[in-house]
N, C-alpha and C positions, 0 to 999 in steps of 0.2 A: 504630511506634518505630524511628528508625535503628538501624541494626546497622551496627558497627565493620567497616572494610574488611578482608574475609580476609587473612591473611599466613601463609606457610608456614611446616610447624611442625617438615620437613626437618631446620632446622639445630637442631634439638633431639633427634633421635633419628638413629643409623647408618642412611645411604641401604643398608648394607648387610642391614641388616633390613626395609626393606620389601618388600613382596609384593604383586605386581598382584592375586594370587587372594586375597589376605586381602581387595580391598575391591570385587571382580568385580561381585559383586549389587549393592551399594550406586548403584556410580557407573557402573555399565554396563548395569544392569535398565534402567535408566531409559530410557537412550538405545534401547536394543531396542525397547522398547513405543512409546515418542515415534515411531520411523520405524513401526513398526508401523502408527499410527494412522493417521500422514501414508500412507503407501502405500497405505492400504485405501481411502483415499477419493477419490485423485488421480484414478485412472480413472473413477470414478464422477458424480465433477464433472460434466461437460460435461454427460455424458447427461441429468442431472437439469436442469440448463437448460434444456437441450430439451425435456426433460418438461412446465417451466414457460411454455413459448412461445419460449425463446432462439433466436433465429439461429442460423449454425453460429459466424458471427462474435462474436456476443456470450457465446457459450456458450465459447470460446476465452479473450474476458474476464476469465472468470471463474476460471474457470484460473491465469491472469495475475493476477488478485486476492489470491491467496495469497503470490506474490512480489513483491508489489506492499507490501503487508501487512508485510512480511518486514523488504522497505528502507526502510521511510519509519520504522519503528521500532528499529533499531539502537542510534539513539542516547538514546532514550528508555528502550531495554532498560537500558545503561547507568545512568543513573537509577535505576530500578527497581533494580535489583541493586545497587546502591552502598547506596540505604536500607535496604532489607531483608534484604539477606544472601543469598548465595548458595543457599540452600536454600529458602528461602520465596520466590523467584522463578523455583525449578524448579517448587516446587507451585503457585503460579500459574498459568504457565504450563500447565500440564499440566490445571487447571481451567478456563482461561480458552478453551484450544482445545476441550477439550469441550462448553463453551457455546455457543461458534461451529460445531463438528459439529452439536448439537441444534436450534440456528438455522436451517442449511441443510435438516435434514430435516422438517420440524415447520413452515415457513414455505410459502406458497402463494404468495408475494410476490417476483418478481425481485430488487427490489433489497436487500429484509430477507438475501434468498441471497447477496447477494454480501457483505455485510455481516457473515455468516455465514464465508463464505470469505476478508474480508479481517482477522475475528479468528483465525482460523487462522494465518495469515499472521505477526500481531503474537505468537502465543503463539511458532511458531518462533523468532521474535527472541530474546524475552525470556529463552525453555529455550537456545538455541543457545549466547548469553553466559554466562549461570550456567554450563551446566555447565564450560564452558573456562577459564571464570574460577577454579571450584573446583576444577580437575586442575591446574591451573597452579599454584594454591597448595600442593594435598593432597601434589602428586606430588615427589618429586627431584628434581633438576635432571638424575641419572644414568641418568632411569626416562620424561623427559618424553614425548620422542618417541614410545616403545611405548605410552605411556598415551593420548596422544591419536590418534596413531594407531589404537590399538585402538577408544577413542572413536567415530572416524567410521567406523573400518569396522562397530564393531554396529548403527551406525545404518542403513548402506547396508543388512545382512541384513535391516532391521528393512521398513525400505522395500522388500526385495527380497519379503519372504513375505507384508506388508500386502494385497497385491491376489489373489495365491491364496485366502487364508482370507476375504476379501472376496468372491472369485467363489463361492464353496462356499454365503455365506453369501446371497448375492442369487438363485442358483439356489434355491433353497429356500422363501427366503423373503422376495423382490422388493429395490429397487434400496434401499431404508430400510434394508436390512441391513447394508449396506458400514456406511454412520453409527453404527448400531449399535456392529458392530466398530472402531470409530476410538475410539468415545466411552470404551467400554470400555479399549480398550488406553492410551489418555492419563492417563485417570481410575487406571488398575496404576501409569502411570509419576510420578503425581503421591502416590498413597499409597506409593511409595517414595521415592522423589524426600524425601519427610516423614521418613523414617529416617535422610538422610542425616546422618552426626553433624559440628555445626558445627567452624568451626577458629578456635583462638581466636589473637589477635595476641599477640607477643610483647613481654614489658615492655622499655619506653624505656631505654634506659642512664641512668645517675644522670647528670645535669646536662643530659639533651635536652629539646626543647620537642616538644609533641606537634603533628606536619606540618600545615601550612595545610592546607584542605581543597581540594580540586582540581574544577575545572569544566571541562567540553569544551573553552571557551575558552582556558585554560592549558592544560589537554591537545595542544590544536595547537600552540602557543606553543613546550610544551618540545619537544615531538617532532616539529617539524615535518620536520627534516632525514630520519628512519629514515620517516616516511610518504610523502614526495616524493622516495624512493628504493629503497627495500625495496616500500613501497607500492605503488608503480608495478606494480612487478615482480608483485606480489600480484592485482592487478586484471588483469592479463595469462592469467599462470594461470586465474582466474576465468573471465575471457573463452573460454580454448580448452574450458578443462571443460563450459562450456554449452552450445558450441557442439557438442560432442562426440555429444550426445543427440539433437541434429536433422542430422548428418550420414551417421549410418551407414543408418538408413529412407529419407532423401534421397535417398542416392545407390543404394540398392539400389530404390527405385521406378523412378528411373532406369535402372536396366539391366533396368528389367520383369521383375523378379525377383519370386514370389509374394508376398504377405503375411505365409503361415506360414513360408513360407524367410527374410521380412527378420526376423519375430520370434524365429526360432531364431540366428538369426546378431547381433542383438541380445542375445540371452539369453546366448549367450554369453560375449561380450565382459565384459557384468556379470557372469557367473561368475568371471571370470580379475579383474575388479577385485576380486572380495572374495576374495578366497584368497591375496594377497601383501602386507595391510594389516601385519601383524605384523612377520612378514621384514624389513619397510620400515623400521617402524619402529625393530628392533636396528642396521639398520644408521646410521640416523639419529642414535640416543644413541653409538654404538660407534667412528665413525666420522668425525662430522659431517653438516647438515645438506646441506653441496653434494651430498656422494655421493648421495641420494634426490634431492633437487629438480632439479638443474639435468638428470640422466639422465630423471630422467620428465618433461621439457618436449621433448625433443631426441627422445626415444621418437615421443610422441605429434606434435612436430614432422614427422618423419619418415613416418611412417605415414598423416600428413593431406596431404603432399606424395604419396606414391604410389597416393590412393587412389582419384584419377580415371584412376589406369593401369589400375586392375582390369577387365577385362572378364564376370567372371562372380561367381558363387556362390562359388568356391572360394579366389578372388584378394581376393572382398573380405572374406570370413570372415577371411584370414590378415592381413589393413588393421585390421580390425575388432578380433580377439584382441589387435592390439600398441598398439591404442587403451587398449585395456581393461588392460591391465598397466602401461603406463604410466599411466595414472588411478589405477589400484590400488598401486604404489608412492609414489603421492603423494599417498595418503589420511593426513588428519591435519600436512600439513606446511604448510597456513596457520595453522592453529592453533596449530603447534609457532614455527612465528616471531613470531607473535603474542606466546605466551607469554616468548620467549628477548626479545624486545624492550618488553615491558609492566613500568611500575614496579611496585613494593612498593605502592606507597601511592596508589591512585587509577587502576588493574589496570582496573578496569571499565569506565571511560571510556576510557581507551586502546584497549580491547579492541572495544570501543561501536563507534569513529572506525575500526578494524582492518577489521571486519566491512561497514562500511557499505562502505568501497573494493571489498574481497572481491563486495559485493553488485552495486555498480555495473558492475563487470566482468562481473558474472555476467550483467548487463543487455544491458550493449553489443555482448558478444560474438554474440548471437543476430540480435540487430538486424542487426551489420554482415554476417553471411551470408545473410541476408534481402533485405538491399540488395544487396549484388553477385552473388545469383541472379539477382535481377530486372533489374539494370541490365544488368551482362557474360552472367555463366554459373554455374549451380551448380561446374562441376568449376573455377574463377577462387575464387569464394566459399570451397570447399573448400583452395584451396592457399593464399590468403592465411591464412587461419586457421591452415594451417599453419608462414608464418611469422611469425604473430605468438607460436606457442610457443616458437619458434628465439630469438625478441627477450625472451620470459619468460625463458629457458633463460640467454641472455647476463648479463640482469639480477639475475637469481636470483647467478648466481656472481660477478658484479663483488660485490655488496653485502652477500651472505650470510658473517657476521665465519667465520675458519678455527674449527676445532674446539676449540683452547681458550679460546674465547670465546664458543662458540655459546649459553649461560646466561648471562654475565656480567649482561648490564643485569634482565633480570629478577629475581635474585636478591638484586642489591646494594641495591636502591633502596626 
């Protein structure tokens, strides 16, 4: 049965009385257990390829199937979440990827595995929209940013502690166990994900018609101008974030740096991104959204430009850290534009069309440092990336409306 499209229920109660910690478990359990499950198993992927006969190349595949998974369902999440409501497309989600973990481990068969890894892939979709769609509604307009902020940063913890409790659990008791722990922690975040209490729309004023119903195809129609401008801007972001994760091991292989030194200088950088999600996001609501965005593209700009200066361990740790803070100030502000630019009435498909950009970016960014390692040079690779954050950073601030508009379209519509 369709379910009415969420609408906030804000302008009915004081933004001054809400409280993030009134609805902490509800709409943030979730997201903890979802990265959970997703973290426990990312490492564990490839190997089990290989267990099965994979290449190193196809076992990489596979890997790639989960993000593969991811983009080709955006707009179908959309879908999904417009009929059914935002809550019953978290618990989905949250079902549909444990059948895709049980898939992967339980199958003797290559391709049932990837098959396995590209439901995975399509649950992230479908959980990633619900939940943003639901904060978007649930939350203030005065509370947005901290909330979605906070959003992806428990997700990052969630993924950050997934492959610990994962490793503990394969020393033990072999590589099934990681799945184990995925399957479990999705299956937590979909019996909460069930709690979450629906939001109901607000009655039509006396003499309105109740809104056409909205399709992707009107979706681009109306919004095409904030997607082929903000958008851009979003997909650029996208681009440096991903690329983010295959530069800092790159370049520290390159200076034949050990393994456990590039994992500690790795580990950290992700320290310093989850420890400034919040911060961020007060300043975001408090402030505006340029103050966050446009500094953590110019950050991470920066730091991508000087990072083929480093000569050691210690030059690129300090490259590394200012990667990792500037990612971590910018945890949550796709989302949060997302939401400041998403109508009232058909949030989901907007939001569907938001993500896919987001996603494509995520795509092409890795690509094109892949190609200009290969073609020029890693440390060429490395500095374009860094300024195509400097071209995120420009974009972001031309298009991003000043502070007393940073809510407008979302809320009116």
């Amino acid at each position: 049965m369709s379910s009415p499209p969420a609408a906030s229920t804000s302008s009915s109660s004081p933004s001054s009385s809400f409280s993030l910690r009134r609805i902490a478990v509800a709409a943030f359990g979730p997201s903890l257990l979802f990265g959970l499950g997703e973290g426990a198993i990312l490492p564990i992927v490839p190997l089990t390829a290989r267990g099965l006969g994979a290449s190193v190349s196809m076992a990489a595949l596979m890997v790639a199937m989960i993000s593969i998974g991811s983009l080709l369902n955006n707009v179908p999440a959309s879908v999904i979440t417009t009929r059914w409501g935002e809550r019953w497309a978290i618990v989905a989600a949250g079902v549909w990827s444990g059948l895709g973990m049980a898939l992967c481990v339980w199958t003797s068969h290559l391709g049932l595995f990837a098959a396995g890894c590209f439901m995975v892939g399509m649950s992230q979709a479908v959980y990633n929209l619900a939940r943003q769609s639901y904060m978007s509604d649930a939350v203030p307009i005065e509370y947005r940013a901290r909330a979605l902020s906070t959003l992806g940063g428990v997700m990052r913890i969630g993924m950050f502690i997934g492959p610990f409790l994962a490793a503990g659990a394969v020393q033990a008791f072999g590589l099934s166990a990681a799945y184990a722990v995925g399957i479990v922690a999705v299956m937590g975040a979909a019996a909460l994900g069930a709690r979450i209490p629906d939001l109901e729309a607000p009655p039509l004023p006396a003499g309105h018609e109740p809104p056409a119903p909205t399709t992707i195809v009107s979706t681009l129609r109306d919004h095409r101008r904030v997607l082929l401008t903000l958008g851009l801007g979003v997909m650029l972001v996208s681009a440096v974030r991903a690329s983010r994760q295959a530069v800092i091991p790159l370049w520290a292989d390159h200076l034949a740096l050990a393994p456990s030194t590039a994992s500690l200088i790795y580990g950290l950088a992700g320290g310093i991104d989850m420890l400034v999600f919040y911060p961020a996001g007060q300043v975001m609501d408090r402030k505006g959204r340029r103050w966050v965005a446009v500094p953590s593209m110019v950050i991470m700009g920066l730091a991508m430009l000087l990072m083929p200066l480093t000569a050691g361990a210690f030059t690129l740790l300090l490259a590394s850290l200012a990667i990792g803070f500037g990612n971590g100030i910018g945890s949550g502000m796709i989302m949060t534009l997302g939401a400041d630019h998403s109508p009232r009435h058909g949030r989901a498909h907007f939001l569907g069309v938001w993500r896919l950009m987001s996603d494509i970016g995520g795509s092409c960014g890795p690509a094109l440092l892949s190609f200009l390692a290969a073609a020029l040079s890693l440390a060429t690779g490395i500095a374009m990336t860094g300024l195509i954050a400097f071209g995120a950073a420009w974009t972001l601030a031309y298009w991003i409306p000043r502070h007393g508009d940073h809510g407008g379209r979302g809320r009116g519509r």
